[in-house]
C-alpha positions, 0 to 999 in steps of 0.5 A: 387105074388101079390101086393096091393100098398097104393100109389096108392089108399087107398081103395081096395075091398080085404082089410078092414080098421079097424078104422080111416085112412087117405091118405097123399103123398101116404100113408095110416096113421092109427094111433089109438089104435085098428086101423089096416088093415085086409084081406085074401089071397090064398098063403104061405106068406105075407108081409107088408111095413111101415113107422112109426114116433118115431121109434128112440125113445124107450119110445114113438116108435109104437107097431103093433100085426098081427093076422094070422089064429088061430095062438097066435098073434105076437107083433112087436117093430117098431124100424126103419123108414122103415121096411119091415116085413114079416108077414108069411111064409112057410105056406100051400098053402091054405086061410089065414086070417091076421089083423094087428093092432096098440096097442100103441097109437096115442098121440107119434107115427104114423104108415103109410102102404106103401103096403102089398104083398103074394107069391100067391093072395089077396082075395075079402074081405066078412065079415056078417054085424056086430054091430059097436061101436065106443069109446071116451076114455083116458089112460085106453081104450088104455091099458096104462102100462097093461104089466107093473109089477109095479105101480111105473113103468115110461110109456113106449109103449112097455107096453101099449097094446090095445089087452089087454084092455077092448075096444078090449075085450069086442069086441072080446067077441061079435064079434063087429066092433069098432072104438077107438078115445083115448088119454092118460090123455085126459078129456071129457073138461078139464084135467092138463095132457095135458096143452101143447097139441094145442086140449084139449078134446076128443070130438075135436077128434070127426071128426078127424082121427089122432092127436098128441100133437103139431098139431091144429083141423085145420092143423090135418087130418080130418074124415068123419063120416059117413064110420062108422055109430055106433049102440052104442057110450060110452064114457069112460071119466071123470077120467081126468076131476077131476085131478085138483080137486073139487075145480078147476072143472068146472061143468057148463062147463063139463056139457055144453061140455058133452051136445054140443057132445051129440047133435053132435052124435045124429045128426050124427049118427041118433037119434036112437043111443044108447049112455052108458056112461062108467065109466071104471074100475077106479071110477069116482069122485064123483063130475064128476058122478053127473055132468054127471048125471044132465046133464042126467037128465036135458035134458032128455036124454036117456043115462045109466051110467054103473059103473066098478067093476073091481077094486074089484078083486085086484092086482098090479095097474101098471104106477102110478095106471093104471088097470092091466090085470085081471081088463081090463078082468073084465071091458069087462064082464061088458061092453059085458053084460050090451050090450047083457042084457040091450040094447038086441044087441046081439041075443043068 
């Protein structure tokens, strides 16, 4: 039997962490959508411990997905505080891949790993180089209602499922690495939807690696950018920016918001980054597709933005207008082709 125990150290050469994380009294949080831990181990079974926040709470409690082999993927309800849970068992004694994954995502519930253990060993973790993506998202990067049947149904996260969303996808698609920093109802610069929250945007995000409604920029835990240094950024935002109207919106600001993040990748992450900005699956409002195209242009910038056409193919829009299955399908085409066709990042 082997153990590796995150409360000792977060970092460990036969794991990979997918997405942000961050360590606190000894534990690891990885709280994004799409964020997850990933190794390999040579054995017949595996477990993982965890402690999670929301738990007793059935509209808001966290969700996880393990990935084991070729296996179809599993979800999991975390319905307790503390939970062992076996992973994998009576397997054949052989090489066995897992990933397990947060798909609901981190504005009500945080999930922190306590350690993971196999009957047999964990192997170093190789994997090739891959392209790395990182997103700026709100509702629909994180899947929101995507199993709900009906568009009056109230959201609840055992609805919503990042592996069903175009983000996670498109990724699988291209076999690319991301990183997803989402919040549902969460603006470029502004949105009504998230009046109560202490951070109002989603470029405050930018270098932190958790978030939730009642925690200030300065009391929440912080990111160091450079673990993950992106080829191409999109930004899928705007959607919420026009939620108070044409009347109420703030272009001067949007636009001054937009171009102060722009800048702060670029400095970041190099000036050869490629950013696209993504209009995904629900159109923009006009008002805030013009905005961004005259921030665009005024300065310059090097920056597409692509526009989805997913909502063409139909269907039950679920939890109030959200984009179903089938659209979230179609959305990560687009995105995959527009990557391999228009910036030539992936070789044939």
């Amino acid at each position: 039997m082997e153990i590796i125990d995150f409360t000792r150290s977060a970092i460990n050469s036969s794991l990979k962490l997918n997405g942000r994380y961050y360590r606190q009294n000894g534990i690891l949080w990885m709280n994004f959508s799409g964020s997850g831990i990933e190794y390999f181990f040579y054995g017949t079974s595996s477990s993982i411990k965890i402690v999670s926040t929301a738990s007793e709470d059935e509209i808001h409690r966290p969700y996880l997905m393990f990935f084991v082999d070729e296996s179809s993927p599993k979800k999991c309800e975390i319905n307790q505080s503390e939970m062992e849970i076996l992973l994998v068992e009576n397997l054949s004694f052989r090489l066995h891949h897992v990933r397990v994954m947060k798909i609901s995502e981190c504005s009500f519930s945080h999930v922190g790993y306590l350690h993971i253990k196999t009957d047999g060993v964990f192997l170093a973790f190789e994997e090739k180089e891959k392209i790395k993506v990182e997103i700026y998202g709100d509702s629909i990067t994180n899947g929101y209602g995507v199993e709900a049947t009906s568009s009056d149904s109230p959201f609840k996260t055992s609805e919503e499922n990042f592996a069903l969303s175009f983000a996670y996808l498109f990724k699988e698609n291209l076999d690319f690495d991301i990183q997803v920093v989402s919040a549902s109802g969460f603006p470029l610069y502004r949105s009504i939807y998230n009046e109560n929250s202490m951070i109002k945007s989603i470029p405050e995000m930018f270098s932190l690696a958790s978030f939730d409604f009642q925690t200030s920029f300065g009391e929440s835990p912080k990111w160091d950018n450079h673990l993950f240094i992106p080829t191409l950024v999109v930004v899928a935002l705007g959607t919420n920016d026009g939620s108070g109207g044409e009347r109420n919106f703030d272009q001067t600001g949007f636009k001054k918001q937009f171009l102060s993040f722009v800048k702060t990748l670029y400095k970041t992450y190099g000036s050869k980054l490629h950013i696209l900005v993504f209009a995904a699956i629900l159109p923009l409002p006009p008002f805030i597709k013009q905005a961004y195209l005259e921030a665009i242009k005024d300065d310059n910038l090097n920056i597409d933005l692509l526009e989805s056409k997913a909502t063409s193919i139909g269907g039950v829009m679920p939890v109030g207008g959200h984009p179903n299955k089938q659209m979230h399908r179609y959305a990560a085409k687009e995105l995959a082709d527009y990557i391999k066709n228009k910036l030539l990042l992936v070789k044939e």
